[in-house]
NUNUPA-86382 format. One record per residue: x, y, z of N, C-alpha, C in turn; residue in three letters. Coordinates in pm, whole numbers, padded with zeros to 5 digits, always signed. Layout:
<rs>
XYZXYZXYZala...
</rs>
This chain:
<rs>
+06189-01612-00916+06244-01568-01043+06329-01443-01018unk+06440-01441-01111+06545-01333-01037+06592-01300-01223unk+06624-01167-01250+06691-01149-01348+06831-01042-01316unk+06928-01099-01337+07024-01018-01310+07094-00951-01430unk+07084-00828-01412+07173-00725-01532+07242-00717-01494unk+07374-00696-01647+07520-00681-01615+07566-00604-01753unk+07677-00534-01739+07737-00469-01852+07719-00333-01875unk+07677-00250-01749+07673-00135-01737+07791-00061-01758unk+07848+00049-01754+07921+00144-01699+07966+00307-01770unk+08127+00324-01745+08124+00449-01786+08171+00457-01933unk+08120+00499-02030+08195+00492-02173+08164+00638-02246unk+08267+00699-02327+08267+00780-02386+08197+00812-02472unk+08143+00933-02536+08051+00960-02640+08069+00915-02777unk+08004+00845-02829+08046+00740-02984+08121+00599-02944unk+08097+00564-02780+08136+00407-02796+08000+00352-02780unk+08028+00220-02733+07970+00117-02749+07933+00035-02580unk+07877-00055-02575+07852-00089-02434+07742-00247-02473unk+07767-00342-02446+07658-00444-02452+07615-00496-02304unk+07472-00483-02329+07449-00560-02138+07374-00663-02174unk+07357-00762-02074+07308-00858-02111+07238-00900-01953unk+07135-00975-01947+06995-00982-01836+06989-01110-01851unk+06991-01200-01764+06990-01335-01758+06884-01351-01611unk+06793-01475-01638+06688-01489-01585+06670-01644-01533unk+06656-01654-01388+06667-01768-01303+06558-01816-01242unk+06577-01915-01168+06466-01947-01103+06365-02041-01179unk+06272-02057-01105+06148-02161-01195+06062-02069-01259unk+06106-02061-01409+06029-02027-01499+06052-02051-01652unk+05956-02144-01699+05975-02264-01805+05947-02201-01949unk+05910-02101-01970+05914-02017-02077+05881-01877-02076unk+05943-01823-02169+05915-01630-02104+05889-01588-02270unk+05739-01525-02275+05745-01436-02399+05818-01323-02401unk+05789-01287-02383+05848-01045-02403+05970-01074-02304unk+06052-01009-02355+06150-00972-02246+06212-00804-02297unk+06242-00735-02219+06250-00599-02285+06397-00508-02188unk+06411-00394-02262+06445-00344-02183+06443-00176-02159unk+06464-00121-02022+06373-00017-02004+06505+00089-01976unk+06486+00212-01975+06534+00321-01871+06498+00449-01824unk+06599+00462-01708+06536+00585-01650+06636+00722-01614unk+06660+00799-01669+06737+00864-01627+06701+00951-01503unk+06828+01048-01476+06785+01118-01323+06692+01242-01354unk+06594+01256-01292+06521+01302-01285+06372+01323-01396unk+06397+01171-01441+06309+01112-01572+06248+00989-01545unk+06135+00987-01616+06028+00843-01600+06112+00787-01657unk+06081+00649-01583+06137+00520-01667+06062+00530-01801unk+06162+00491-01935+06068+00473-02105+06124+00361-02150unk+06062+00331-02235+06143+00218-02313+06242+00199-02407unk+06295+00062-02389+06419+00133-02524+06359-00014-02621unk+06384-00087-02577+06365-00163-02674+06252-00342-02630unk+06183-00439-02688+06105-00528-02635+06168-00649-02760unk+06142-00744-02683+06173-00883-02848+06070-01003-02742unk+06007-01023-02874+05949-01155-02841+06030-01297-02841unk+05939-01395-02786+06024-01517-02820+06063-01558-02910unk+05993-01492-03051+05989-01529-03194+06070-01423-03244unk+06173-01332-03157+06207-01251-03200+06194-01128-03267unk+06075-01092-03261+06019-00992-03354+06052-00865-03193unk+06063-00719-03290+06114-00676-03167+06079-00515-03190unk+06061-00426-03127+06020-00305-03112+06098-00209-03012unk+06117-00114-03073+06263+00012-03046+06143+00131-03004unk+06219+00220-02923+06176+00415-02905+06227+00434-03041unk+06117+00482-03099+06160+00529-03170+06316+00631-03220unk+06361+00667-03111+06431+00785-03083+06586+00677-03140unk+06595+00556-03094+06710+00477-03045+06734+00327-03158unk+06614+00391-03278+06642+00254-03405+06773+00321-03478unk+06841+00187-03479+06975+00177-03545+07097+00251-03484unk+07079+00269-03370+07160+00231-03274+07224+00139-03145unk+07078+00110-03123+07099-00011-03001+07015-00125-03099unk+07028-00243-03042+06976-00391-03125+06946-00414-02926unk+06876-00536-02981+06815-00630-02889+06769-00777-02968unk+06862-00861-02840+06835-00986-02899+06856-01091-02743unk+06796-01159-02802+06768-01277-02657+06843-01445-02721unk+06843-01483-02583+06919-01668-02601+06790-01708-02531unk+06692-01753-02632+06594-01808-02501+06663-01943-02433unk+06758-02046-02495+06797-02151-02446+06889-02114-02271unk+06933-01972-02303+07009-01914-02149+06888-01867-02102unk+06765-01824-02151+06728-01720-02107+06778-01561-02066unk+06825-01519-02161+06905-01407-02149+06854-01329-02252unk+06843-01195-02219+06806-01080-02310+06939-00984-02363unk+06981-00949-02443+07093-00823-02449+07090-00733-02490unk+07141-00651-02516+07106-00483-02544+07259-00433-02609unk+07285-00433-02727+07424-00392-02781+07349-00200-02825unk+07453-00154-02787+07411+00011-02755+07550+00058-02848unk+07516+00124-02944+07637+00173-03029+07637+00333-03076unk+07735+00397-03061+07705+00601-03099+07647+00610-02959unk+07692+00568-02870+07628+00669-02749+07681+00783-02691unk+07532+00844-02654+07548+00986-02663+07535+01006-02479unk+07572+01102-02442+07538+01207-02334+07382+01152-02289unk+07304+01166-02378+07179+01163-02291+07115+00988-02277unk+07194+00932-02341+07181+00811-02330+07237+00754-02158unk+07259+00856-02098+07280+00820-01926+07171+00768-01881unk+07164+00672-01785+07034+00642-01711+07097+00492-01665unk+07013+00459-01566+06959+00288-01564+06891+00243-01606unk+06950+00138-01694+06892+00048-01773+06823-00078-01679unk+06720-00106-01689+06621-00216-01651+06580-00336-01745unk+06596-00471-01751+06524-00556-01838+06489-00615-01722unk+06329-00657-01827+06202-00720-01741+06159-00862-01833unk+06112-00980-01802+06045-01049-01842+05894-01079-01831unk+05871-01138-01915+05677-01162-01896+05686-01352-01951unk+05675-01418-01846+05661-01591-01816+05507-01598-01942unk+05545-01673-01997+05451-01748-02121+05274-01754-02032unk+05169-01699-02084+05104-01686-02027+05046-01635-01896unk+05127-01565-01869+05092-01469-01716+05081-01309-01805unk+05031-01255-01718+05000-01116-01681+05100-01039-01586unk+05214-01124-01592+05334-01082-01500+05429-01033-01535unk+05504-00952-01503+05655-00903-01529+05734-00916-01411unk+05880-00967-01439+05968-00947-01382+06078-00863-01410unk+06148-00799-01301+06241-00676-01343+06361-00749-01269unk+06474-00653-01347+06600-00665-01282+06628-00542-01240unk+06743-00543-01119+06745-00478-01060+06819-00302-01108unk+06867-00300-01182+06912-00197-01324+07062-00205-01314unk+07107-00148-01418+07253-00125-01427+07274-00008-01508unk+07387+00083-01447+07395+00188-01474+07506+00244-01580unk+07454+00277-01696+07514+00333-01800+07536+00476-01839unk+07675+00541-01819+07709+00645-01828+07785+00684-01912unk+07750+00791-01988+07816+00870-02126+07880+00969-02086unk+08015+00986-02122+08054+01099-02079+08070+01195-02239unk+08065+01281-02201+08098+01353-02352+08254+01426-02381unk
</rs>
């Protein structure tokens, strides 16, 4: 199982940026899929999680600015990020959890930078 992130990069303070995490390999259904970050010299936290049923949970810090929504038919998670700020720098990570496991899978991150 492999998830590859894409849609990182450099964007100005008050744009916009959508990434999107697409997920391969043999795995026949995925509940949670989420996505994480870490800035430099910061724990990885969360930004946002959606179930298969779509129901979905934000940092508090980051409701009604970023959305999260998934294609379970691609298997793909996305992350539309809007008003970003300066501290919104970091690598972004999305992970999946396969329908009944105790497992997560990560992608490898992609890096989103605010300039101000």
């Amino acid at each position: 199982v492999q998830l590859q992130a894409s849609g990182g990069g450099l964007v100005q303070a008050g744009g916009s940026l959508r990434l999107s995490c697409a997920v391969s390999g043999t795995i026949f259904s995925i509940n949670v899929m989420g996505w994480y970050r870490q800035a430099p010299g910061k724990q990885r936290e969360l930004v946002a999680t959606i179930t298969s049923g779509s129901s979905t949970n934000y940092a508090d810090s980051l409701k009604g600015r970023f959305t999260i929504s998934r294609d379970n038919a691609k298997k793909t998670v996305y992350l539309q990020m809007n008003s970003l700020k300066p501290e919104d720098t970091a690598v972004y990570y999305c992970n999946a959890n396969p329908r009944n496991t105790n497992r997560y899978y990560w992608g490898q991150g992609t890096l989103v930078t605010v300039s101000s």
